[in-house]
C-alpha positions as CSV (number, residue, x, y, z in Angstrom):
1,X,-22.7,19.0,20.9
2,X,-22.4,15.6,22.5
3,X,-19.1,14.5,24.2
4,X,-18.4,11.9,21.8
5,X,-18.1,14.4,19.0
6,X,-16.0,16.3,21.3
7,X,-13.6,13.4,21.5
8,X,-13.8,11.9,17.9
9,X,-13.2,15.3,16.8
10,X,-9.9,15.5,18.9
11,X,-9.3,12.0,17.6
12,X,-9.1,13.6,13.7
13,X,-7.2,16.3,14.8
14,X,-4.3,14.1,16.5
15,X,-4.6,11.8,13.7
16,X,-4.1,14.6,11.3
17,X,-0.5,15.7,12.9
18,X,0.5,12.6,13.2
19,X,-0.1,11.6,9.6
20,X,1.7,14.9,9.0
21,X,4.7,14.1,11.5
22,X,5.3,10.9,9.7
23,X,5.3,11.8,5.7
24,X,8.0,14.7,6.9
25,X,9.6,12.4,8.0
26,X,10.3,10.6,5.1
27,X,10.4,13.6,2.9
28,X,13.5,14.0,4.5
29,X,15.3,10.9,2.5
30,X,12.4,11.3,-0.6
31,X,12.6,15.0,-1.6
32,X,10.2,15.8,-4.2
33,X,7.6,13.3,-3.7
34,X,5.2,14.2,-1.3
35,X,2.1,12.8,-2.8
36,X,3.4,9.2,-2.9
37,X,4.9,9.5,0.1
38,X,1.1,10.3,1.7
39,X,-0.5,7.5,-0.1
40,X,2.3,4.9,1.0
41,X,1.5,6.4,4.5
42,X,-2.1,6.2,3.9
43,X,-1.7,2.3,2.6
44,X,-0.3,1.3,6.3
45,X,-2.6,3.4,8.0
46,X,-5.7,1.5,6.0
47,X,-4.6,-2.0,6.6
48,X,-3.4,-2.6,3.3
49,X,0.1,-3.4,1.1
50,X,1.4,-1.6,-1.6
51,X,3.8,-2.1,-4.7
52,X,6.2,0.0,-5.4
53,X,7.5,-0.3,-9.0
54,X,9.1,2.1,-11.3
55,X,12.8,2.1,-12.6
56,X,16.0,1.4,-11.0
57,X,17.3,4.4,-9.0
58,X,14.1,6.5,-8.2
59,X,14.3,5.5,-4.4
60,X,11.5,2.1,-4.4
61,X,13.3,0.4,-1.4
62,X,14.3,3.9,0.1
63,X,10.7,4.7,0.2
64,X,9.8,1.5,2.0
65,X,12.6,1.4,3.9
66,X,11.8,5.1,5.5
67,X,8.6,4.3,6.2
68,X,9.6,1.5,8.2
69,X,12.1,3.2,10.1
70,X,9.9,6.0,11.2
71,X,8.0,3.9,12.9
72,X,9.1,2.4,16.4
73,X,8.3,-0.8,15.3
74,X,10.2,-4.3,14.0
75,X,10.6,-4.3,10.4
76,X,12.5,-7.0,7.6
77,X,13.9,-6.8,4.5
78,X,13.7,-9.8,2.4
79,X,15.9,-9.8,-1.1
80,X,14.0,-12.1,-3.4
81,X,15.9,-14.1,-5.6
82,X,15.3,-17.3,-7.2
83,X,16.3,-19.4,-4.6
84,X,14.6,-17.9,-1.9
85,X,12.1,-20.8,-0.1
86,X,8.4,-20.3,1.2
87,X,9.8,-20.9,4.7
88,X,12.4,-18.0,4.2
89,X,9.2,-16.1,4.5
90,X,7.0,-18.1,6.9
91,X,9.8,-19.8,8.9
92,X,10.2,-23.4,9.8
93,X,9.8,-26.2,12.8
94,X,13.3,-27.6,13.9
95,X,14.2,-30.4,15.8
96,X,15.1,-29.3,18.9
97,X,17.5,-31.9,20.9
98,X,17.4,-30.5,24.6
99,X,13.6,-30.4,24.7
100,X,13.1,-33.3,22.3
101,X,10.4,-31.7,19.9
102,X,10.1,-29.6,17.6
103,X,10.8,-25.7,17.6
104,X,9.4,-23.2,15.5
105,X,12.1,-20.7,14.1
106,X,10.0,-17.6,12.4
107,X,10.6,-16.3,8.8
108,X,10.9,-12.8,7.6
109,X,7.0,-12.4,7.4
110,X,7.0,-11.7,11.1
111,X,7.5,-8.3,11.5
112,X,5.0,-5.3,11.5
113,X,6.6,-3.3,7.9
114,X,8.2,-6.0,5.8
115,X,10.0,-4.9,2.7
116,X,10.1,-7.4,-0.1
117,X,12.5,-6.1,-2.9
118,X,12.3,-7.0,-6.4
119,X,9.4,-9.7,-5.7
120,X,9.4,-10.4,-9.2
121,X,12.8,-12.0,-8.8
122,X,11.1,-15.0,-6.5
123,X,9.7,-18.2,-8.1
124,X,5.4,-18.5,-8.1
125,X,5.6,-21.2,-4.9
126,X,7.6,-18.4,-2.7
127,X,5.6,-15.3,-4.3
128,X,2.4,-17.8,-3.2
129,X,3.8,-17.9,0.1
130,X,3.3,-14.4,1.1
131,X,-0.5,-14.7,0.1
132,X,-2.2,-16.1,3.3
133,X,0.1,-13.6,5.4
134,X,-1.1,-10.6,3.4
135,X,-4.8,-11.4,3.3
136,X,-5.6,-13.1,6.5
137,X,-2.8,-11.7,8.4
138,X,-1.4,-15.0,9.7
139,X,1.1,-17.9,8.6
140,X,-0.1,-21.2,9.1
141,X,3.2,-23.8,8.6
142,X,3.1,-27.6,10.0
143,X,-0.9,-27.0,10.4
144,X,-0.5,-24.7,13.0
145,X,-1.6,-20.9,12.4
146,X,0.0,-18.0,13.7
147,X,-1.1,-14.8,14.0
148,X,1.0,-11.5,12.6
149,X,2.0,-8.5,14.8
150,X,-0.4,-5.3,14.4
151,X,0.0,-3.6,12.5
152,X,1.5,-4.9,9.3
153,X,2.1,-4.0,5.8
154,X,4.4,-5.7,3.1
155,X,5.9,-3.4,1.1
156,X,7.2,-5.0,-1.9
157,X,9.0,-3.4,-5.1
158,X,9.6,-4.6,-8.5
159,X,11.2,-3.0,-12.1
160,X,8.7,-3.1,-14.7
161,X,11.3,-3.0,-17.8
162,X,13.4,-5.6,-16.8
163,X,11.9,-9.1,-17.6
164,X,15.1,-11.5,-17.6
165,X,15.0,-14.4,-14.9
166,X,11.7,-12.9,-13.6
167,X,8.3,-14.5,-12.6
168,X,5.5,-11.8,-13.3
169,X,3.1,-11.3,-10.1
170,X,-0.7,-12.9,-10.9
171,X,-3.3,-11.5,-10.7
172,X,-4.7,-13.2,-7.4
173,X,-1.5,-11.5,-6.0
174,X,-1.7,-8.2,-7.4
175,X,-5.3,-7.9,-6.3
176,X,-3.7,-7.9,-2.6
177,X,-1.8,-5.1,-3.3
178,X,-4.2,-2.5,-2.0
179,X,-2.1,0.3,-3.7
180,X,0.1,0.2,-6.7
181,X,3.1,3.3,-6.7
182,X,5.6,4.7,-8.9
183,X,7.7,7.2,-7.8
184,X,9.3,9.0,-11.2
185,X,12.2,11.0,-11.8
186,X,12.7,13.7,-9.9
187,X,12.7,17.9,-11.2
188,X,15.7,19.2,-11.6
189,X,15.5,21.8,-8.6
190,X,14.8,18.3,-6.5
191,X,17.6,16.9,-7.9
192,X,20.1,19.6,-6.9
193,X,18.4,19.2,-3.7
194,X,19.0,15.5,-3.3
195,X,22.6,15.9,-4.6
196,X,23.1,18.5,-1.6
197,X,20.9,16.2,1.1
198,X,22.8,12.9,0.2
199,X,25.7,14.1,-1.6
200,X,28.1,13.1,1.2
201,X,26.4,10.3,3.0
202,X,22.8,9.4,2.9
203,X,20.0,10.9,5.1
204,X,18.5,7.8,5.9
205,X,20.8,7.0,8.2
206,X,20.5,9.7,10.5
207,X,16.5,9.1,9.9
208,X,14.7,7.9,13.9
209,X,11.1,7.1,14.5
210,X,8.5,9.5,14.7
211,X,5.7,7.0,16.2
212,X,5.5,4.0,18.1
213,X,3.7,1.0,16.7
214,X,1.0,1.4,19.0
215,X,-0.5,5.0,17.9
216,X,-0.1,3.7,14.3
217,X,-2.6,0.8,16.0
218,X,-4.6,4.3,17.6
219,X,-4.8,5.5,14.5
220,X,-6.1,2.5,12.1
221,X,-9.2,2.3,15.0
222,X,-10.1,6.4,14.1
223,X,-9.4,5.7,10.3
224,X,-12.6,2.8,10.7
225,X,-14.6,5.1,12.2
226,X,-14.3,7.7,9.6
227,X,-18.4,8.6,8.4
228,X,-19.1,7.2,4.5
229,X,-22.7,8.2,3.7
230,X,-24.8,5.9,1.8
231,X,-24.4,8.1,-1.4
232,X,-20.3,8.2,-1.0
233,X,-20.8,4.0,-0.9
234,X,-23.1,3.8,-4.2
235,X,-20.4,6.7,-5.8
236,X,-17.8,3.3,-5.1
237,X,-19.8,0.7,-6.5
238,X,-20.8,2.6,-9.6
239,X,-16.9,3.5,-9.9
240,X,-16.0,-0.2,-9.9
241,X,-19.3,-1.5,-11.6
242,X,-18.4,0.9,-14.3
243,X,-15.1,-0.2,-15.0
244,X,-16.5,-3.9,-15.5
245,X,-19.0,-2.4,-18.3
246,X,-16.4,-0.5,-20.4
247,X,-16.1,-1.7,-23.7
248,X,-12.1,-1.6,-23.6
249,X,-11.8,-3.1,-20.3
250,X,-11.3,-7.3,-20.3
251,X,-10.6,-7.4,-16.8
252,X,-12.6,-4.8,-14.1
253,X,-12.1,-4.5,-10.5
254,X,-12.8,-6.7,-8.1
255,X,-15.4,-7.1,-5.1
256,X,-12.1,-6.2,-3.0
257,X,-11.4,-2.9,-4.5
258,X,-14.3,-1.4,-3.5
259,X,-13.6,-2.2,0.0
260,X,-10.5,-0.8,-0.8
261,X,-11.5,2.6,-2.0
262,X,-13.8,2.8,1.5
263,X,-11.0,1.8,3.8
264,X,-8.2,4.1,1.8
265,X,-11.0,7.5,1.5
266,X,-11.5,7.2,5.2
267,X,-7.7,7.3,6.0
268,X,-7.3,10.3,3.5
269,X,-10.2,11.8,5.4
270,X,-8.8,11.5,8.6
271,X,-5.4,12.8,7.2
272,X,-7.1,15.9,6.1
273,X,-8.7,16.7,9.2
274,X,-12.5,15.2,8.5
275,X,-14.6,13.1,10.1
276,X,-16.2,12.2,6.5
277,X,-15.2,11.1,3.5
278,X,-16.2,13.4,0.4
279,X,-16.5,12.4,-3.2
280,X,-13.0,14.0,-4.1
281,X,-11.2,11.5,-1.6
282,X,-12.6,8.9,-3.7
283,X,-11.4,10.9,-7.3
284,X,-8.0,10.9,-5.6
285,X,-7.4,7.5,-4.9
286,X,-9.6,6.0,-8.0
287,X,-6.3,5.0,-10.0
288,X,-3.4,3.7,-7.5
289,X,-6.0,1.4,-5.7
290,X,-7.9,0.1,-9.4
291,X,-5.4,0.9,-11.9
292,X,-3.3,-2.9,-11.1
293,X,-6.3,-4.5,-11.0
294,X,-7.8,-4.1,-14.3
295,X,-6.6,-5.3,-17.8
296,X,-7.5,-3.9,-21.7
297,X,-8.7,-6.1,-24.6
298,X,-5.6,-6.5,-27.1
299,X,-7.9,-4.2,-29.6
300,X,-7.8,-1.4,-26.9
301,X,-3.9,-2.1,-26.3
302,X,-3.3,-1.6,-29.7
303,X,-5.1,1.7,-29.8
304,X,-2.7,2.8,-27.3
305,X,-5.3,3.2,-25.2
306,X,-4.2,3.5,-21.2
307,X,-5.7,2.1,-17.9
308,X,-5.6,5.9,-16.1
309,X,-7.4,7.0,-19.8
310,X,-10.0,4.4,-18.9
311,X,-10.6,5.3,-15.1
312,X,-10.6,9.1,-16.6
313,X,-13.3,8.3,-18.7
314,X,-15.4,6.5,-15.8
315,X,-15.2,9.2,-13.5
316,X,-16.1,11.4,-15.9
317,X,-19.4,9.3,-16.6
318,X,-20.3,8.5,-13.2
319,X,-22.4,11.5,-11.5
320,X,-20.8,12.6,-8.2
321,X,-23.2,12.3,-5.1
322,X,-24.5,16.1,-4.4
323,X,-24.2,17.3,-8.0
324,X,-26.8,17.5,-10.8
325,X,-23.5,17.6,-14.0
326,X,-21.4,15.2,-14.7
327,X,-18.2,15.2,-13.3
């Protein structure tokens, strides 16, 4: 045993309690919902963004809003509506009189956890705005780039049933979204426990955080270094091959997802302790990281046929690295 193993096996294990530190954390405000909760954890921890969309009332902005306070870090929330700008977001130069040039005053975007709520709400030109920030991790305004604050994640929520005076997301802009969540109703012994936990006034405000900024940096650097074995990498890009060749699918996933599923099975790795990511991490993860990115022919919508029905069927086809069946 080498040193290095020594240390990168010490890494896991800090990275392990920390994960766990942080999603009880936000159980705390979220009862109930412990597996979203890890993957929203898991999304900041890969380097990626999630959507958050499900019904009025289930907790979206409470979710994103825990996770931002629970880390010592600067966080916005920006209301969309439809008269929210582009520099809203990115900010904007200003005239300033004492120096006699201009000053740059930044938008929301510059913060480490930004929560966009309702995104849907905002025209296509602001939506567009928060594309270069989300991909390339830097605002460029008055053709001068700036760079965002590590780490950082935009969090944004939407309601799928309401369509009145909205602007649906594209699909260049969904394919950013490394994660897509719904939260769901609560069981009824959670919801006695949520009418006891915020029945007089809400746990989130007594909520602190539980790690500073710069171990969530710590702990992106021992996500990267997580092992994939070359049989693990072709299990991805038969996953996402596959779901190009099925005969109900119109749309597949993209290039991007598969990089995706890597980056998001080596932080659920990590989360659980190993220094390696195993086919199940990538069974797990398969239909919040692909499901927004694909779409059905009309023929297959009118089957009632389902995305997760389609991803079932894929995984089922694809042989899992190590195994002579089918799984």
């Amino acid at each position: 045993m080498t040193t290095i193993e020594a240390v990168e096996r010490e890494d896991v294990v800090w990275f392990s309690d920390q994960f766990a530190e942080i999603g009880d954390n936000i159980e705390r405000v979220i009862q109930g919902k412990r597996a979203v909760i890890d993957l929203i954890v898991i999304c900041l921890i890969a380097e990626g963004h999630a959507l958050i969309e499900d019904v009025p009332g289930v907790g979206k902005t409470l979710l994103a809003k825990s996770l931002a306070t629970s880390i010592e870090s600067h966080f916005q929330r920006i209301q969309f509506t439809p008269d929210l700008l582009p520099s809203d977001i990115t900010g904007v130069s200003v005239w300033n009189r004492g120096s006699s040039e201009f000053e740059f005053k930044p938008g929301a975007i510059f913060a480490n956890i930004v929560v966009g709520d309702e995104i849907n709400r905002a025209s296509p030109k602001t939506q567009a705005a928060l594309l270069e920030a989300m991909e390339e991790r830097q605002v460029t305004v008055d053709g001068t780039t700036r760079p965002l604050p590590p780490p950082f994640m935009v969090v944004a929520t939407q309601n799928p049933l309401e369509h009145e005076g909205t602007y649906p997301l594209p699909e260049a802009q969904l394919d950013r979204f490394m994660m897509r969540l719904t939260i769901g109703y609560p069981s009824r012994e959670k919801g006695l426990e949520i009418l006891d936990a915020h029945g007089i006034r809400s746990v989130f405000e007594s909520l602190v955080p539980v790690i500073s900024a710069a171990n969530v940096t710590r702990m992106i650097d021992i996500a990267r270094q997580v092992h994939v074995s070359p049989a693990v990498k072709g299990y991805i890009i038969d996953i996402v091959e596959a779901t190009r060749q099925h005969d109900e699918v119109l749309l597949g996933a993209s290039p991007r997802s598969a990089l995706f599923l890597q980056r998001v099975a080596r932080t659920r790795a990590a989360s659980e302790g190993r220094d390696f990511v195993n086919p199940d991490d990538i069974k797990a993860i398969v239909e919040p990281v692909l499901a927004h990115r694909m779409a059905l022919r009309p023929e297959a919508q009118m089957r009632g046929t389902a995305i997760p029905d389609v991803l079932s069927s894929v995984l089922r086809q694809i042989p899992v690295p190590g195994s002579r069946t089918i799984s």
